[in-house]
C-alpha positions in Angstrom: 0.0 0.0 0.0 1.1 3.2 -0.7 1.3 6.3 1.8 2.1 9.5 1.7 4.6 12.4 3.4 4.4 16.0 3.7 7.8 17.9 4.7 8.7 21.4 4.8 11.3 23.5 6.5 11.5 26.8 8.4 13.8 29.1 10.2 12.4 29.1 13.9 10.9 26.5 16.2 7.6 28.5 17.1 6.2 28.5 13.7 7.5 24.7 13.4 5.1 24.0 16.5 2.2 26.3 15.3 2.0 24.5 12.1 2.2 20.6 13.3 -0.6 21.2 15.9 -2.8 22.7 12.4 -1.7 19.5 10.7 -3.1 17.2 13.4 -6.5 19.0 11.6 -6.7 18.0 8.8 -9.0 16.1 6.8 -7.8 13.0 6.0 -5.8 13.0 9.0 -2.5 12.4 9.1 -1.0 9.0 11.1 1.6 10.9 12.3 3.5 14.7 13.0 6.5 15.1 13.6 9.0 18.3 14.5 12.6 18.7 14.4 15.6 20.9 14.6 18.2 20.2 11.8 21.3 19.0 13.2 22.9 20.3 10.3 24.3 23.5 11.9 21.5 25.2 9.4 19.3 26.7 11.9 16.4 25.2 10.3 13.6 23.2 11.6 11.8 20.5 9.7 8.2 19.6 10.0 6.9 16.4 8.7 3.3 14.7 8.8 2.5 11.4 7.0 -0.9 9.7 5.5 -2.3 6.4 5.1 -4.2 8.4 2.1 -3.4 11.4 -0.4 -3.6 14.1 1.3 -5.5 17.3 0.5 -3.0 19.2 -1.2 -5.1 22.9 -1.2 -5.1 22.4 2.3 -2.0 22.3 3.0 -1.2 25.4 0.7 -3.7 27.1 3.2 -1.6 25.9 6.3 1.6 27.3 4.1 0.2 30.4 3.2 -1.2 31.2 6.5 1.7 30.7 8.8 4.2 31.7 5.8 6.5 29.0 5.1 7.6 26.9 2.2 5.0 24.8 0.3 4.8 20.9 1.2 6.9 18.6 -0.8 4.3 15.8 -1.0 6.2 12.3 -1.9 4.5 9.1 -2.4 6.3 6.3 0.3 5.6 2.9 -1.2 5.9 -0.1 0.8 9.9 -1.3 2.0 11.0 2.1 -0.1 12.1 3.4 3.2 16.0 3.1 2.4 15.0 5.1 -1.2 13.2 7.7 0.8 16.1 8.7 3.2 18.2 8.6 0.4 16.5 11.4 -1.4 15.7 13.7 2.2 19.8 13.2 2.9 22.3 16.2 0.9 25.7 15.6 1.3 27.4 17.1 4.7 31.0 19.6 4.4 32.6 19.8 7.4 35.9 21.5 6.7 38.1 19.9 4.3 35.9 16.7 4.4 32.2 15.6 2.5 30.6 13.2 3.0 27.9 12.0 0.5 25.6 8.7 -0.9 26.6 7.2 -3.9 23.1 8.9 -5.4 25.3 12.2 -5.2 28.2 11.2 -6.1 28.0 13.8 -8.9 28.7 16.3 -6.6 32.4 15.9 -4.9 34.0 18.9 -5.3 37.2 18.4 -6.5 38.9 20.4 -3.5 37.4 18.3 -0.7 38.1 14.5 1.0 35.5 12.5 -0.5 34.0 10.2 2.3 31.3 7.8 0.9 28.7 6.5 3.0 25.2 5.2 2.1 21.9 6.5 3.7 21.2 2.9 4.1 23.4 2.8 7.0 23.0 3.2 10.6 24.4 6.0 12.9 27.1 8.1 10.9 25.9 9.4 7.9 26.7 12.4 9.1 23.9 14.5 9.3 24.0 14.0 13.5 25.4 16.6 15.5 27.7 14.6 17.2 29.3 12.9 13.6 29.0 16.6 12.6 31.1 18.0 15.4 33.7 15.2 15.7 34.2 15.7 11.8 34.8 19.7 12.5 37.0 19.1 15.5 39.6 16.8 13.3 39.3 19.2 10.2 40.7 22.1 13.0 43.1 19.7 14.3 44.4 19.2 11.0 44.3 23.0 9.6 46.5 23.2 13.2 49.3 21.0 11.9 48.3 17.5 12.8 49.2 15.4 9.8 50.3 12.1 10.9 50.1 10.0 13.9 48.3 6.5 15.3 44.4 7.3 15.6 41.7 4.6 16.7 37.9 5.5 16.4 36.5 3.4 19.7 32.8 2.6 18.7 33.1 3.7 15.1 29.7 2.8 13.7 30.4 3.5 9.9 33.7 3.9 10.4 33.3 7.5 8.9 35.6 9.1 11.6 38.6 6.9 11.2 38.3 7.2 7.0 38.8 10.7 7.3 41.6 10.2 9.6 43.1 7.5 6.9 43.1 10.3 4.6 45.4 12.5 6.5 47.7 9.8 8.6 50.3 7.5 6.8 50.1 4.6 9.8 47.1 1.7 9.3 43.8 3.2 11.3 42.2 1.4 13.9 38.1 1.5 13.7 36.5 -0.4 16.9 33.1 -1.1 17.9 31.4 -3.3 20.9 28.3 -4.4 17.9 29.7 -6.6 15.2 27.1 -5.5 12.8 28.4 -2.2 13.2 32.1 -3.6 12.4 30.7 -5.5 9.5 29.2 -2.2 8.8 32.5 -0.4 8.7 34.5 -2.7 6.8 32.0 -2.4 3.5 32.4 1.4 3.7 36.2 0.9 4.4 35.9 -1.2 0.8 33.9 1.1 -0.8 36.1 4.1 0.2 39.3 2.1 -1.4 40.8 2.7 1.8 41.3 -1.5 2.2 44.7 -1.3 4.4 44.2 1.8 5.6 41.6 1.2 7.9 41.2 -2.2 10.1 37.8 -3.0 11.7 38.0 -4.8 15.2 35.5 -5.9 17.3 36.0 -5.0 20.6 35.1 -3.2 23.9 37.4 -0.3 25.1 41.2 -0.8 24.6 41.1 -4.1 26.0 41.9 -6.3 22.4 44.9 -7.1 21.6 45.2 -5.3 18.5 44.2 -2.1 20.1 46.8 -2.7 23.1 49.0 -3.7 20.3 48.4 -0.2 18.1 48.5 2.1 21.3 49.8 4.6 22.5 47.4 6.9 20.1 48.5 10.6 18.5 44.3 10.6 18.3 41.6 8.9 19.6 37.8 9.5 18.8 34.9 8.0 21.2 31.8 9.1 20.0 29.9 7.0 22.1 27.8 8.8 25.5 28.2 10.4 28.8 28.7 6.8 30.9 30.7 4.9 28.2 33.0 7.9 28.0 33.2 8.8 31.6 33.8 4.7 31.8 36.6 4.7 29.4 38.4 7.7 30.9 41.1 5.5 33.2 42.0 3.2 30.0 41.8 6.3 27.8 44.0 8.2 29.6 47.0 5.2 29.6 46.4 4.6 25.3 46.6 8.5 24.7 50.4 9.7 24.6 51.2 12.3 26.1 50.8 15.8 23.7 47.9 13.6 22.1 44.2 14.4 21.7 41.2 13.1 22.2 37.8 13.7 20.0 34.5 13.1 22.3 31.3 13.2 21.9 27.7 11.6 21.9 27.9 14.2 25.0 24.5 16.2 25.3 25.3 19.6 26.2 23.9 19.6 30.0 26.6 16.8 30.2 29.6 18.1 29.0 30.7 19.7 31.6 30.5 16.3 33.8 32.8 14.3 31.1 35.0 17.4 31.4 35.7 17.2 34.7 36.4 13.4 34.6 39.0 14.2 31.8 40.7 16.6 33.6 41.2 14.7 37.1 42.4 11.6 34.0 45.4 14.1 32.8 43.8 15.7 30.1 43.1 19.6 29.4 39.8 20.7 27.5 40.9 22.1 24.0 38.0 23.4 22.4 34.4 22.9 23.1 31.6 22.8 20.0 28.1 22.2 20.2 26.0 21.9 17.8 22.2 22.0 18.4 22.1 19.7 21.9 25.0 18.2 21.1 28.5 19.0 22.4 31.9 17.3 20.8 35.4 18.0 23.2 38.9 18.3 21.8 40.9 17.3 24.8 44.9 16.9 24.9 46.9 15.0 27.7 48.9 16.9 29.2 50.4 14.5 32.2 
């Protein structure tokens, strides 16, 4: 069966409210509203309602006209086209020197940037989060800094989208880690379709306790963009894999949190960097200093 959605965008959250509680109105009605802030770093806020049935399309050019925003892209959602769907809501992501795009827009690279391929089909790290978002920013300002070469390990690296960049700027092998073996299986078929095979090498493990990673270590660079209790977890074992002068990327951090996991780095040997948040989201730069 097919259904329906209705999106548009705007540039503040009160109108975003406004205009969902007028789309729980309508005639047909739709099975769901739903209200979000771009994580983006646009400023924009997307509302979305969907429909078992076409909806009314005048009447939604009245809701548009009336409160002033964009006019409702109305897209047919056939059944188990969900991967399709995201595919065409996604644009590609530029965060400093790096982009990161689906294969769909692979047409538009710009020759001056680090390509990073990853496919809207995947899980967590396309890079339209806040938290993939900021961790990308904060190792694009590391490397305009001078930092051009070194042992880095992404610990729970999802799509592995953190430690390709990284592969892109370092000469040594990269270490990508996750607890969830999907998630490495996950990695390893972007590491392939990046043509970074030997450059990156996806492990299964929890913290810095495999081999390999004990093995790898001590790290110029680690990134954990995990959450508040993994990281605060982690900060012991961090602190003896980080060298001393090295960073560390965090995030997954809300931004009531952050100062919590900053503390806990601190009394660990580390000194807070720089501090980014993007919508709730808050990514540290952190370097050990003893």
């Amino acid at each position: 069966m097919t259904s329906y959605s209705a999106l548009t965008t705007m540039d503040n959250e009160e109108t975003a409210l406004t205009l969902s509680d007028a789309l729980e109105a309508l005639v047909p009605e739709p099975t769901g509203v739903g209200v979000f802030e771009m994580e983006d770093g646009s400023g924009l806020w997307e509302v979305g309602a969907y429909f078992d049935d076409k909806p009314d399309i005048a009447a939604l050019e009245v809701l548009t006209a009336v409160h002033d925003v964009k006019s409702f892209v109305v897209s047919e959602i056939p059944d188990l086209d969900w991967v399709a769907h995201v595919r065409r809501e996604l644009a590609p992501v530029e965060a400093g020197q790096f982009f990161v795009y689906g294969s769909h827009d692979a047409d538009k690279v710009p020759a001056d940037k680090t390509p990073l391929l990853i496919e809207a089909a995947m899980a967590f790290g396309t890079g339209h989060h806040g938290t993939t978002l900021g961790c990308l920013r904060a190792f694009d300002r590391l490397v305009q800094a001078g930092f051009n070469d070194g042992h880095v390990i992404d610990v729970g690296c999802g799509t592995a989208v953190l430690a390709m960049a990284a592969a892109h700027v370092v000469s040594q092998e990269v270490l990508a880690s996750d607890i969830d073996p999907v998630a490495v299986d996950v990695a390893e078929v972007n590491v392939k379709a990046n043509g970074l095979d030997g450059r990156v090498r996806c492990v299964v493990a929890a913290g810095f306790d495999a081999p390999e990673l004990k093995e790898a270590g001590p790290y110029d660079l680690v990134f954990a963009n995990i959450l508040k209790g993994p990281l605060i977890n982690l900060a012991p074992s961090m602190a003896q894999a980080t060298k001393n002068g090295g960073n560390v990327i965090l995030s997954g951090i809300l931004n009531t949190q952050a100062d919590d996991v900053i503390a806990v780095y601190c009394d660990n040997g580390y000194s807070l960097l720089h501090r980014d948040e993007i919508v709730e989201w808050t990514t540290l730069t952190m370097t050990k200093t003893g």
